[in-house]
Residue, then its C-alpha position, 0 to 999 in steps of 0.5 A: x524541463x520541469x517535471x512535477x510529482x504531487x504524492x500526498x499521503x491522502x491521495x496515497x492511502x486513497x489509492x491504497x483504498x482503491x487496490x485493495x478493493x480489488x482484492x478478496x476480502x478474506x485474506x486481504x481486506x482483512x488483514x489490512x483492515x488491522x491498524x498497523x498492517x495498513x500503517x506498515x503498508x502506507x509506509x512501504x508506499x511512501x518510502x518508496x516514492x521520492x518526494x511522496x510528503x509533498x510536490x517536488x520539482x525535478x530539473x533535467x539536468x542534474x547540476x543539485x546532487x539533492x535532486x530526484x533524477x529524472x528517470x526515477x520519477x513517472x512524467x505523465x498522470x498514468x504513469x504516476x498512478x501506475x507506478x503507484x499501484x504497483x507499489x501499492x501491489x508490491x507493498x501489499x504481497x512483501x507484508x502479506x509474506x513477512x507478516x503470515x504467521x500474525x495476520x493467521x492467528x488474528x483472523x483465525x481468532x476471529x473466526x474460530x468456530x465455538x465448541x459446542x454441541x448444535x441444538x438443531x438436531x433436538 
């Protein structure tokens, strides 16, 4: 039995298009809206995806020590975008927590409300 993973990094960061925008925009959207904190999440995704770079035919039985076990790859279409989003989820809550202290101070800077005396009260 033959068991096919078709991972693009297209249908990836599709997919990480999609789980993010169930999330608020502020943080989340925010925060991977920066270059490299969504490039940092596309790889956490990918890494974690046997075979992600391309199609990849899994054998039942494991004679070539090169191959992905079979257990390791979802065998149905939902399952396949199930484990995706969970990864996508994962990847989204580990960068959200090692990278806080930097994802604060750029959208802080952002947002930080100008000093100067309102002239609405004349």
């Amino acid at each position: 039995m033959q068991t096919v993973a078709n991972f693009t990094p297209n249908s990836i960061v599709g997919e990480i298009e999609k789980v993010l925008d169930t999330y608020p925009y502020n943080p989340y959207q925010q925060a991977f809206s920066i270059p490299d904190i969504r490039q940092q999440l596309i790889e956490y995704v990918l890494v974690r995806i046997p075979c992600a770079d391309s199609s990849c035919s899994v054998e039942s039985s494991q004679e070539n020590t090169n191959q992905v076990p079979v257990s390791k790859i979802p065998r149905t279409p939902l399952q396949h975008q199930l484990h995706l989003q969970n990864l996508i989820h994962q990847g989204i809550c580990v960068i959200m927590q090692m990278k806080s202290e930097l994802i604060s101070q750029i959208l802080c800077e952002t947002v930080q409300p100008v000093c100067e005396p309102s002239h609405w009260f004349g």
